[in-house]
N, C-alpha and C positions, 0 to 999 in steps of 0.2 A: 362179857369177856373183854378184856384191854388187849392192844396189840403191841407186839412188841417190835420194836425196830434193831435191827441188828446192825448199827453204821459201823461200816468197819475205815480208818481213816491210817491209810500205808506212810510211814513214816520215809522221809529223804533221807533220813542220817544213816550213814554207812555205819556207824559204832555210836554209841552211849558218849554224854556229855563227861563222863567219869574216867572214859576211854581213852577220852581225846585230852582229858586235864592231864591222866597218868602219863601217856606218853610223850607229853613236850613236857611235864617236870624229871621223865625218867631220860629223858635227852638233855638237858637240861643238866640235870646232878652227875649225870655222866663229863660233862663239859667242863666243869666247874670244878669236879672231884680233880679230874686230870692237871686243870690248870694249879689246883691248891698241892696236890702234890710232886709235881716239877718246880715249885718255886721254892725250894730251897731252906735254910733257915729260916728259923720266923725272928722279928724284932725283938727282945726280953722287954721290949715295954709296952708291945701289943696285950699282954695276958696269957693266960692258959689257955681258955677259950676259944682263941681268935678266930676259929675252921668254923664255927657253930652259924654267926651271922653270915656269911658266904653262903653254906652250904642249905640254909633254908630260904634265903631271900631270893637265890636264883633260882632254886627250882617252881618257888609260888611265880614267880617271874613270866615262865615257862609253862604254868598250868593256865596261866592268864592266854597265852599265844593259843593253847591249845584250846581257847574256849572262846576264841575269836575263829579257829577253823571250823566248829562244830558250827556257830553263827551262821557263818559263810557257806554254809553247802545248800543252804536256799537259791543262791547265787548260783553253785558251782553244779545243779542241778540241772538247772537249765541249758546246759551246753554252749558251746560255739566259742567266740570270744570272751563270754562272761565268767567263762570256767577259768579260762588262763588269766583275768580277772582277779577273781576268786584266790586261782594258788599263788598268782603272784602278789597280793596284797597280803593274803594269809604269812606268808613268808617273809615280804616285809616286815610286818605288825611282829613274826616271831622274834624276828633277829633285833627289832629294835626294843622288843621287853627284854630280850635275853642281855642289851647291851647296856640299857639300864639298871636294872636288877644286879649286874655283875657290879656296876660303878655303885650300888648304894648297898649293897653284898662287903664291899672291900673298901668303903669309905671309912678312913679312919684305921686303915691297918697298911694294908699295902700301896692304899694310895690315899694318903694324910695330907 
């Protein structure tokens, strides 16, 4: 007879790496949607197009932030100051994809 071992190994992550991609590109496209439609006429020498690169380059942008927090909860598991650590690097890292992503989203249209 063979023995069987049952290892059972409890996962830290509060949500799925797919969770966490969805909801900083659907924060994300939300942000971006808002800003592309408050801004008014478009150039006639941007194209027809021009919403298309914006509106996928931020949100990949923002799945990237989201897959730095899922990273980070190794960190943010362990409590105390490593948590506020954690959420404040996570945060950082988002805001600075989302500010990149937007500059290379709208390079060549709204900021040429």
């Amino acid at each position: 007879m063979t023995e069987r071992n049952n290892l059972r190994t409890d996962s830290i992550h509060s949500a799925s790496l797919e969770v966490r991609m969805l909801q900083g590109s659907g924060i994300a496209l939300i942000l971006i949607a808002v800003f592309l439609l408050r801004s008014g006429e478009p150039n006639p020498e941007w194209g027809k197009f021009w919403m298309v690169k914006p509106l996928i380059m931020v949100p990949l942008a923002g799945a990237t932030g989201g897959v730095f927090f899922y990273y980070l909860d190794n960190l943010r598991y362990k409590g105390g100051w490593r948590k506020v650590v954690a959420n404040l690097l996570s945060l950082v890292i988002y805001i600075i994809g989302l500010w990149m992503g937007t500059v290379l989203g709208l390079n060549g249209t709204m900021w040429n």
